[in-house]
N, C-alpha and C positions, 0 to 999 in steps of 0.2 A: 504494500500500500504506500509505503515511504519514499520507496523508488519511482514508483508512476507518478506520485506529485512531484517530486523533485522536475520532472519533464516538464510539468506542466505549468509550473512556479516559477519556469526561469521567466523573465521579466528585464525587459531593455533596461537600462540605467536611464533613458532620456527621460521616462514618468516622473523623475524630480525634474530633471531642468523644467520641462515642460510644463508643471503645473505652477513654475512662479518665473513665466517668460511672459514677453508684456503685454502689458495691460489693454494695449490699443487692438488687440486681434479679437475679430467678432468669435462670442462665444467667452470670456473672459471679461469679470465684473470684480468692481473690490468694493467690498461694503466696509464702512467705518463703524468700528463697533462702537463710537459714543455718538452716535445718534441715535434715531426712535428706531429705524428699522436694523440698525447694528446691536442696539439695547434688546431687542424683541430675539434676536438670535442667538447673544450673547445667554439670554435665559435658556433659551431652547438647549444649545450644548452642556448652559451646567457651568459657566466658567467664565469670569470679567478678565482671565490672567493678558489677554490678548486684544492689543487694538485696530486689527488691522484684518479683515476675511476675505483672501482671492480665491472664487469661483471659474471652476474653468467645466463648460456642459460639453457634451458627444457631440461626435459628427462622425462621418461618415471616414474621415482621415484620422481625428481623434477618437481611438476606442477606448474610452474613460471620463470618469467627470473628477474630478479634481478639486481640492478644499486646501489652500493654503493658511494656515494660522500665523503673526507675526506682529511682535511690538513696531516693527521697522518698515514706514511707510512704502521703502524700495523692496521690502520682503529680502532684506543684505542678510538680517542677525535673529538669532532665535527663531527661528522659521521650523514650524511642523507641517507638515503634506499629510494627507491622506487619500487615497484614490480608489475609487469602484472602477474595475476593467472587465470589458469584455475580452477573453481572452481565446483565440481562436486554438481549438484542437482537434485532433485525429476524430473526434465524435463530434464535432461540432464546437459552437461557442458554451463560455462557462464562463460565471461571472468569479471573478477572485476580489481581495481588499489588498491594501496597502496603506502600510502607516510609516512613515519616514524621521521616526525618532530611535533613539537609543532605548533597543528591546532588551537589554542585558546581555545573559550569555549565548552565544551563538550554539542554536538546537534547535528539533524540531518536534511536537509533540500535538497532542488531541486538545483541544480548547472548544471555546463558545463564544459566538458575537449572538448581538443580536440585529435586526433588520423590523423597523417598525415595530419593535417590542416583539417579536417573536423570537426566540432562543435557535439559533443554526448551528449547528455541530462542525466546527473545523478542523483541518491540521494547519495547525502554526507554524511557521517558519521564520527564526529571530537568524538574519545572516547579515553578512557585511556585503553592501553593494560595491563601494569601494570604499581605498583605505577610513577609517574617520568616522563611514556614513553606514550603522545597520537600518535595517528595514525589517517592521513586520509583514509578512505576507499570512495572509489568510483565506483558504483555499476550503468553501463548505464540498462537506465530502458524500450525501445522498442528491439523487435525481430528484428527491421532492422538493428539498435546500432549494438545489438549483431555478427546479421551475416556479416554488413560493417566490424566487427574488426577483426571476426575471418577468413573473406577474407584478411585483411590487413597483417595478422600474418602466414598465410597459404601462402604466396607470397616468403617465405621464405629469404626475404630481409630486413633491419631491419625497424622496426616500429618506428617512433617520437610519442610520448604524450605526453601534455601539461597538467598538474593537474594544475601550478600553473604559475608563473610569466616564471618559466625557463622551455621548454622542455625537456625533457631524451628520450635517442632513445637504446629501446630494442630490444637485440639479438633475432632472431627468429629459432637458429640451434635448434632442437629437437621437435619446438611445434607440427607438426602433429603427433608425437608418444603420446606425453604426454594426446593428447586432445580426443586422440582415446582410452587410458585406461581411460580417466573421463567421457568421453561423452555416458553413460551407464544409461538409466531410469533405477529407483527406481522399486523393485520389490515389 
């Protein structure tokens, strides 16, 4: 089971740059979290520690929506990413998470996020992307996981998940485009 995710877990390194690259390209929005509608989101995560929210929604080039957190108006310092990806495979597309902060020790193990308050059974993956930068990946591991998320994401309303203490709630404008260029058996 460890080995088949591990195939399925590798994940480009540009999902960081990419989710705090600028601000001016359609599909990418930064909310300031002291105002009404940075304050209203600010409660939804559970957390004031951050002033700054880059949004990044799906397309058809981009397979992922993307949530940058950071004190640092240029998103330079303190920056936390977390990303929902469509990720294409030998069975079709699969949705995976990522969280782009220091997970501790590098291993891999069975956990739980949640998705709209419903509990999804993962395998976790704490690895180094490169030197400096680990990454969590989280990888739900039944067909029903899968298709409860990609009903959740397909509603076109936006999605809450919880990887970790705070939840992030991603944009869902673009996923059925994007899931229909990945969602392609292997020839």
């Amino acid at each position: 089971m460890i080995s088949r995710a591990k195939k399925i877990l590798c994940l480009p390194g540009i999902l960081l740059l990419a989710a705090v690259s600028s601000q001016a390209v359609a599909g990418h929005f930064v909310i300031d979290m002291q105002t009404d509608e940075g304050r209203k989101l600010a409660k939804t995560i559970g957390t004031d520690k951050y002033r700054y929210a880059l949004f990044n929604e799906f397309s058809k080039d981009a397979p992922y929506s993307a949530i940058a957190l950071s004190n640092s108006e240029g998103f330079k310092d303190g920056v936390v990413v977390y990303n929902a990806v469509i990720n294409a495979t030998e069975q079709g597309a699969k949705m995976i998470f990522t969280q782009f902060v220091d997970c501790g020790k590098l291993q891999t193990n069975e956990g739980f996020i949640e998705v709209n308050d419903q509990p999804i059974k993962v395998l976790h993956e704490c690895r180094e992307e490169k030197p400096g930068t680990k990454v969590s990946i989280f990888l739900p591991v039944s067909d029903a996981a899968q298709h409860y998320i990609y009903n959740a994401f397909a509603k076109d309303v936006p999605v809450k998940v919880r990887m970790d203490k705070h939840p992030v709630v991603f944009p869902t404008d673009g996923f059925l485009e994007a899931w229909s260029v990945r969602n392609k058996k292997a020839l």
